[in-house]
C-alpha positions in Angstrom: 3.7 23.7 -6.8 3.4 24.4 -10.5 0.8 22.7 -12.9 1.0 20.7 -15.8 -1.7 20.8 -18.3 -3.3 17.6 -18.3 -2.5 17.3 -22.4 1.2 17.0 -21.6 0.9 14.6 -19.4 2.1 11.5 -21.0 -0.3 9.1 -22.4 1.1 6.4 -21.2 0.8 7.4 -17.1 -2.6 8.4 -17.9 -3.2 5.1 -18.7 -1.3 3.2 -15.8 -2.9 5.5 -13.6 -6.8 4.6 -14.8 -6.0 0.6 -14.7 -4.5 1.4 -11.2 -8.0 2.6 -10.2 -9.9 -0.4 -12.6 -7.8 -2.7 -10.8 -9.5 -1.4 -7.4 -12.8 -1.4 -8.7 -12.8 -4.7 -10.0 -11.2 -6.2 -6.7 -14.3 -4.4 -4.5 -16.9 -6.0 -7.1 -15.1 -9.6 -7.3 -16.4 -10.3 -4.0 -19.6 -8.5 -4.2 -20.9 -9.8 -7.3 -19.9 -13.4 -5.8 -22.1 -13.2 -2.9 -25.3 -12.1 -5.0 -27.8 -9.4 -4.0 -28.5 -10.8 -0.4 -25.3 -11.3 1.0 -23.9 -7.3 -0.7 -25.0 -5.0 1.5 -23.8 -7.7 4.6 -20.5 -7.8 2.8 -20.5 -3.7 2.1 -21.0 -3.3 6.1 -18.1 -5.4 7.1 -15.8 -4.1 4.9 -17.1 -0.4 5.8 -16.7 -1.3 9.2 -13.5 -2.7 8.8 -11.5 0.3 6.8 -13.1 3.2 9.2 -11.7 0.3 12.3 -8.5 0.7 10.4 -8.3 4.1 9.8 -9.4 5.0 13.3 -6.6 2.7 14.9 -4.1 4.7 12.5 -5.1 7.6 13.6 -5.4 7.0 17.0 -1.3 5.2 17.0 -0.1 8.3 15.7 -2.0 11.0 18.2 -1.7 8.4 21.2 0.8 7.3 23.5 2.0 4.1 26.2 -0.4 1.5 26.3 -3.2 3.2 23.7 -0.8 3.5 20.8 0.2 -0.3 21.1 -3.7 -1.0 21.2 -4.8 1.6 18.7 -2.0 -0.7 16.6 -3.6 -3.7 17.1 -6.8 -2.7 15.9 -5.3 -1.2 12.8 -3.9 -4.4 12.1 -6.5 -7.0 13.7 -9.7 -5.1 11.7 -8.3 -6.3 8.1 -7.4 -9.7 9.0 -10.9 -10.5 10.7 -12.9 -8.9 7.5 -10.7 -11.6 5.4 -11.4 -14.1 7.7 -15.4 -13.1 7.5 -15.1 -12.9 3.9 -13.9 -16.8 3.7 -15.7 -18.6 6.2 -18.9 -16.8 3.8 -17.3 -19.5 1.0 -15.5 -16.3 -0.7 -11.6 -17.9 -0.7 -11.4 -17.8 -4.4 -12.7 -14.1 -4.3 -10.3 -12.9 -1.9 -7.3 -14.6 -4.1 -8.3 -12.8 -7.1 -9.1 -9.5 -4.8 -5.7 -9.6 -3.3 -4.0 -10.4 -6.7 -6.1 -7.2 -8.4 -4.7 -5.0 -5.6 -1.2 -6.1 -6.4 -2.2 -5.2 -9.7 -3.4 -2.0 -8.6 -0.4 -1.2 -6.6 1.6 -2.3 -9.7 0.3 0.0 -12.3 -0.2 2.9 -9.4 3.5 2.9 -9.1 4.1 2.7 -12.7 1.8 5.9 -13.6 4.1 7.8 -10.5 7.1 7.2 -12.0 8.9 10.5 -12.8 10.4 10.3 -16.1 13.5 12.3 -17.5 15.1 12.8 -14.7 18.1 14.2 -16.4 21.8 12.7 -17.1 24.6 11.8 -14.6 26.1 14.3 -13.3 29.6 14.8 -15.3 32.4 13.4 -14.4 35.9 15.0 -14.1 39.9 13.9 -14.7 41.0 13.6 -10.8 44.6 15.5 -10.3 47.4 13.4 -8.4 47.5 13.8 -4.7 50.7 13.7 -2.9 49.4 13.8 0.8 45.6 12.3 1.7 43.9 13.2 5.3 41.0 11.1 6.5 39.4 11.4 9.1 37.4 8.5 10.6 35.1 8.0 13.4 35.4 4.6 15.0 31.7 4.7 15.8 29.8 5.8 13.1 27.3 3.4 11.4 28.0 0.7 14.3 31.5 0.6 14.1 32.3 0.2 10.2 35.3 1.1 10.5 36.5 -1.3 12.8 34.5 -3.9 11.5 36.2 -2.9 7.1 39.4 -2.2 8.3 39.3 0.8 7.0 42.5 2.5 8.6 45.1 0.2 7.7 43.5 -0.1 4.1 43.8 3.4 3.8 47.1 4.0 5.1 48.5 1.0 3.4 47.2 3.4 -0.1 49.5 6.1 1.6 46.5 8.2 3.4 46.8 10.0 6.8 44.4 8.5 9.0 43.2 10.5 12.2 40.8 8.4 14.5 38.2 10.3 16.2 38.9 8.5 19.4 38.8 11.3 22.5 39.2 11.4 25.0 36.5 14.0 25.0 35.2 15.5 22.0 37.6 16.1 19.2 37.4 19.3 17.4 36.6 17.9 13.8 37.2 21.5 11.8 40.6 22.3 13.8 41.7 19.0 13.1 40.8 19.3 9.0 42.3 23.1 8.9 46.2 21.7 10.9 46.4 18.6 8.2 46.1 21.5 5.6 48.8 23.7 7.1 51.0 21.0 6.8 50.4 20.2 3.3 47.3 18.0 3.0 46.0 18.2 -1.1 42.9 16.0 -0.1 40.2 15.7 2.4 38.2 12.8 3.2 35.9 11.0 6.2 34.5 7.8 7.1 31.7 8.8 8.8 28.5 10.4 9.3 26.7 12.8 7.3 27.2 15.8 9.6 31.0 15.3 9.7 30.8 14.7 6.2 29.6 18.5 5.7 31.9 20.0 8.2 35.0 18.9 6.6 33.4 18.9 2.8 33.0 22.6 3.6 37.2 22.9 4.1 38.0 21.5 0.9 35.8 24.0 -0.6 37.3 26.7 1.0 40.5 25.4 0.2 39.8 23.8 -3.3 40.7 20.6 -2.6 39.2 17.2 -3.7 37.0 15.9 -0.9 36.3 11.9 -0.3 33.6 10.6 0.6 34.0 6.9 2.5 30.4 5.5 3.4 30.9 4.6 7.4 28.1 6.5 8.7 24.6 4.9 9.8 22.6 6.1 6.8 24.8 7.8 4.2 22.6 9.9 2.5 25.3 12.1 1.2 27.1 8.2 0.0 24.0 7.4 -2.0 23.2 10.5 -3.7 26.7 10.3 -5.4 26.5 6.5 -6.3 28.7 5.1 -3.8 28.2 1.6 -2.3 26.4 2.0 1.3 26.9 -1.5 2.1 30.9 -2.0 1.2 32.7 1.3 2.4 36.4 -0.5 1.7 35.2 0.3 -2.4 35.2 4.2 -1.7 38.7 3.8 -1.3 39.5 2.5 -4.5 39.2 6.2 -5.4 42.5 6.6 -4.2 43.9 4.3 -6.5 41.2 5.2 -9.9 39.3 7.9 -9.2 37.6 10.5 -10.8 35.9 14.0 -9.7 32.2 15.2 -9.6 31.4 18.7 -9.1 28.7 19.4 -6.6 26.9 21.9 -4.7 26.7 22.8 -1.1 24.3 24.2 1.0 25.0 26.6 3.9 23.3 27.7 6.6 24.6 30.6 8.7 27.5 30.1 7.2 27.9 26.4 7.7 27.8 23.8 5.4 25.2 21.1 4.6 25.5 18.2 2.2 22.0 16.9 2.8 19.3 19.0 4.4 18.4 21.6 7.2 15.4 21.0 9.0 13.3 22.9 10.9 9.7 22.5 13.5 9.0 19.2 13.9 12.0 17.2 12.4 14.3 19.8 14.3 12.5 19.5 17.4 12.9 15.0 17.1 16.5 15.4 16.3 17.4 17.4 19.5 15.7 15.1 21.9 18.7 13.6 23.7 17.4 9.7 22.8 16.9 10.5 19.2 20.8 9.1 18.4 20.1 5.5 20.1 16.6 5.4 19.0 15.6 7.7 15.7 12.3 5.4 14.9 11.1 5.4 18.8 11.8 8.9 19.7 9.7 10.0 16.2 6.9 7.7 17.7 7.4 9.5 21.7 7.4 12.9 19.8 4.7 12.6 17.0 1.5 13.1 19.2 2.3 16.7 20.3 4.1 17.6 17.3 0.8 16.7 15.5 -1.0 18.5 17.7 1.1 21.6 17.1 2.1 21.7 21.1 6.1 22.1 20.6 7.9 24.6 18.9 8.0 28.7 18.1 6.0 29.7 15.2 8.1 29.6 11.7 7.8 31.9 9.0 9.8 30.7 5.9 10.3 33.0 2.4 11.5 31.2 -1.0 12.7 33.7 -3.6 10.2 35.5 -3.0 7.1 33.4 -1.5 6.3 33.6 1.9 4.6 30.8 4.1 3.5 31.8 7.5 3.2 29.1 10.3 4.1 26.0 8.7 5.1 23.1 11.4 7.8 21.9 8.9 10.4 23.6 6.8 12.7 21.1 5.1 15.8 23.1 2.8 17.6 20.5 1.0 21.4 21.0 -0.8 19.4 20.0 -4.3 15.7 19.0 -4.4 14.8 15.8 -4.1 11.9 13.8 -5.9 8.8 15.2 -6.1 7.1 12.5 -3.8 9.7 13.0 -0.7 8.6 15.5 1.7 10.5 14.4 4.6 14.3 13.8 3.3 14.2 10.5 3.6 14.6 9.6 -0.2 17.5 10.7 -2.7 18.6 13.5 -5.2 18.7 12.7 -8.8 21.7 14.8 -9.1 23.9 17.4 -6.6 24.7 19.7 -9.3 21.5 22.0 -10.3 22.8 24.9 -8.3 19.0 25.4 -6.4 17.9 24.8 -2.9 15.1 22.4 -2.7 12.3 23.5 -0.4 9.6 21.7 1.4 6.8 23.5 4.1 4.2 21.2 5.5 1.1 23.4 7.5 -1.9 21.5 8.9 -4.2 23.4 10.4 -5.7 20.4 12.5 -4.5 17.0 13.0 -6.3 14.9 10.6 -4.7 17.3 8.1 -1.4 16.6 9.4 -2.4 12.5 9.3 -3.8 13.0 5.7 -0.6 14.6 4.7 1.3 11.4 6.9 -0.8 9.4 4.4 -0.5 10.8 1.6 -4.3 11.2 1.1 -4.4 14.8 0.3 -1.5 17.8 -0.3 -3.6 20.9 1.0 -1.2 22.8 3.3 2.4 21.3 1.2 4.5 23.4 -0.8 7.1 22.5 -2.8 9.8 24.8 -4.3 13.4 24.8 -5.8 15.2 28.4 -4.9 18.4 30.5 -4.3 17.7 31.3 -0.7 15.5 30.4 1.8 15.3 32.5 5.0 13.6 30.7 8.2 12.1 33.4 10.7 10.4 33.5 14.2 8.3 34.5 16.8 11.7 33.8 19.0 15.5 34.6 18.9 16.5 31.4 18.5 15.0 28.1 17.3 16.0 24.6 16.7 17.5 23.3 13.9 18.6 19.6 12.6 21.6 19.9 9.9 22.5 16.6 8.2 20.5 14.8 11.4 23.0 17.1 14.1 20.9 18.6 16.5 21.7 22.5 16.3 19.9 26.0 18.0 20.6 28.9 15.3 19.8 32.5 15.8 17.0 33.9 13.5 16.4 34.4 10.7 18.1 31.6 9.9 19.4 32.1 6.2 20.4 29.0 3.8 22.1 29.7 0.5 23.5 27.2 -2.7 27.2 27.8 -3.6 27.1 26.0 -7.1 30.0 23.2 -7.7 31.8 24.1 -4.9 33.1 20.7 -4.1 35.3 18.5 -5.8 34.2 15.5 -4.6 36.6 11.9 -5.7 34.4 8.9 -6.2 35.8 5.6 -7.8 35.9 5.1 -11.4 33.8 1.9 -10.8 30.6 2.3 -8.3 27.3 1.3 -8.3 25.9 4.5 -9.4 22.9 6.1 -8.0 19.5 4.1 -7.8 16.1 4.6 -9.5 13.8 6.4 -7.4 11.0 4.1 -6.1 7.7 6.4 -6.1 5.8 6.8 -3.2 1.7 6.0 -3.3 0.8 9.5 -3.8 -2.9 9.2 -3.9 -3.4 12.8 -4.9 -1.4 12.7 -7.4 -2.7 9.3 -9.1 -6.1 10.5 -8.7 -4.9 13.7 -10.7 -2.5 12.0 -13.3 -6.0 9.5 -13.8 -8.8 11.9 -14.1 -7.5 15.7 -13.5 -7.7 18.7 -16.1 -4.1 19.3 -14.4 -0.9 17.6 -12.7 0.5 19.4 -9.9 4.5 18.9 -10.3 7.4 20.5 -8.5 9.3 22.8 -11.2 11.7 21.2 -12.9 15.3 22.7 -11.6 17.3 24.3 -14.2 19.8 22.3 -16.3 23.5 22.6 -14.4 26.0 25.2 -15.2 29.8 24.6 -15.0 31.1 27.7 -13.3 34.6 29.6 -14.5 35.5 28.2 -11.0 34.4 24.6 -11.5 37.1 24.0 -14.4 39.4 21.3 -12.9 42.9 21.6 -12.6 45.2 19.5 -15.2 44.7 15.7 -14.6 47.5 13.4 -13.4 48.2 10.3 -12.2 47.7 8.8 -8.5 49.5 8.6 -6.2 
């Protein structure tokens, strides 16, 4: 993590980030003051009582399984709601208005001074060639059948595409299937589909130069969002076909295979290769998160980043381009695909109310951020496990990823809805730092993107 000097910092998130914490302290004292000098220290001990009920019942739902996690829930939950209810029947309802209204004000102005500014211009756009034969591959049940439910074959084919349905019986070998359309003349890839078969076929038309096209059927579409497509509406990625035009992006790979989101490893990896984790992501995080808190599952990791070595962490998250300084988990976006650096993310706790503070964003001892060329994942074991773009892999070690700069030409339509602004997370550590710290810790800011020799695109053309 590098550090800002606290001077060039601007002044306006300075200030955003003070009225966030006025805002607080004026909604503690609104109820306080209200009750006069007898009724304080009554009101301090029930809302004492109530955030360490709280906390404790947050703590124990993430540590706790079956019937105690569902209880330790309730608490969290319950404890807020009866302090309220104490605070009213006291003849406090007009305080806890305005002390509800100041947090939103709070929350307001907190999210305002996290807000990361300059985050760079789209990412250039490029004249797309003609194409003579298209080669899609869809799977019927990605994202809960959206390609039934679109109608995305005959759309597609009606535009002159090859479709292939990934049907069965049995499992269909994906990169066999990719590598005969190109024998017999395919000049452009394409999937509807999930992230992971996104990659495997993105990393073909790389290989082959060919524009790749990306068609939002999947569950999540990670890969969809980060290059402005509409998640909701696959049908409009095919309008590509008809007006399209070409963004240069990186890829990742790992051992030699490609990612378009992120490689994860401890204990992401260990979630995505429980055999429920496809039918149930949120419950099988829940069944896993005690022991992976407590550091029970896994082999130990040892992860180097150009040059920095972190010993032990639990987590290792490599990402094809990093994403905002606030996301440690993958879950959010990527400004752009096209700065040529890994982003990498290690999370160690050394107990489990480190790992919970990290959960809550309470503290960042124990997470390191970096942007790099290569990052190399080694351990105390031959083999580990290893979640690329959410498939559930075992790699030998070390397990190497490497960046190959604007190696995909990927066709997007002319007219999308463009990438989203980032929505910052309540990174108390930070605020607290951006309000009254000497310094701002910040990710560094990846380099400005290069177009390669390699990256020039061929001579544009009409479609087909």
């Amino acid at each position: 993590m590098t550090v800002i000097p606290f001077d060039e910092v601007p002044q306006t998130r300075r200030w955003w980030a003070r009225a966030a914490y006025a805002a607080v302290v004026c909604a503690a004292l609104v109820p306080l003051v209200a009750a006069g000098l007898a009724g304080t220290i009554a009101l301090l001990l029930t809302g004492a009582g109530g955030l360490v009920v709280t906390v404790a019942g947050i703590y124990w739902f993430l540590i706790s399984r079956g019937v105690m996690r569902w209880c330790a829930l309730g608490l969290a939950i319950l404890a807020p709601l009866v302090v309220l209810v104490l605070f009213i029947q006291a003849g406090l309802l007009r305080e806890v208005i305005i002390t509800l209204a100041l947090g939103f004000v709070a929350l307001v102005c907190a999210r305002a001074a996290l807000r990361e500014r300059g985050e760079g211009k789209a990412m250039a756009e490029h004249p797309a060639p003609a194409w003579r034969h298209a080669f899609l591959v869809m799977n019927p049940r990605s994202g809960g059948g959206k390609v039934v439910k679109f109608d995305l074959q005959r759309k597609a084919e009606e535009l002159g595409a090859e479709v292939a349905l990934l049907e069965g019986p049995g499992q269909v070998d994906v990169d066999a299937l990719a590598r005969q359309a190109v024998e017999r003349g395919a000049d452009l890839l394409g999937v509807a589909g999930g992230d992971g078969t996104q990659a495997l076929v993105a990393g073909i038309a790389a290989e082959h130069n060919l524009p790749f096209l990306v068609i939002s059927a999947g569950t999540r579409n990670h890969f969809a969002l980060d290059l402005g497509l509409d998640r909701e509406d696959p049908t409009g990625c095919l309008d590509a076909l008809r007006d399209g035009t070409e963004l240069h992006v990186d890829l990742g790979k790992i051992n030699g295979r490609t990612f378009v989101n992120n490689a994860s490893f401890g204990v992401y990896a260990e979630v995505v290769q429980s055999p429920e984790y496809r039918g149930d992501k949120a419950g099988t995080v829940l069944e896993m998160l005690p022991d992976l808190i407590r550091g029970d599952k896994g082999a130990r990791l040892r992860a180097q980043m150009d040059g920095i070595t972190v010993d032990g962490p639990q987590a290792v998250l490599v990402s094809n381009g990093p994403y905002g300084s606030n996301d440690v988990a993958g879950l959010g976006r990527r400004t752009r695909l096209d700065r040529g650096v890994l982003g990498a993310v290690t999370i160690s706790a050394a107990s489990t109310r480190e790992a919970v503070g990290l959960l809550r964003r309470a503290t960042k001892h124990g997470l390191i951020q970096r942007t790099a060329a290569e990052v190399v994942v080694g351990a105390d074991v031959p083999e580990i496990p290893v979640g690329v773009d959410g498939e559930a892999l075992i790699m030998t070690t070390p397990v190497r990823c490497t960046i190959e700069p604007h190696a995909l030409r990927v066709l997007v339509p002319r007219k999308r809805p463009g990438v989203p602004p980032a929505q910052p997370a309540l990174d108390l550590v930070r605020l607290r730092e951006l309000a009254w710290g000497r310094h701002v810790s910040a990710p560094p800011a990846p380099p400005e993107p290069s177009v390669p020799p390699s990256a020039v695109p061929p001579p544009a053309g009409g479609g087909s």
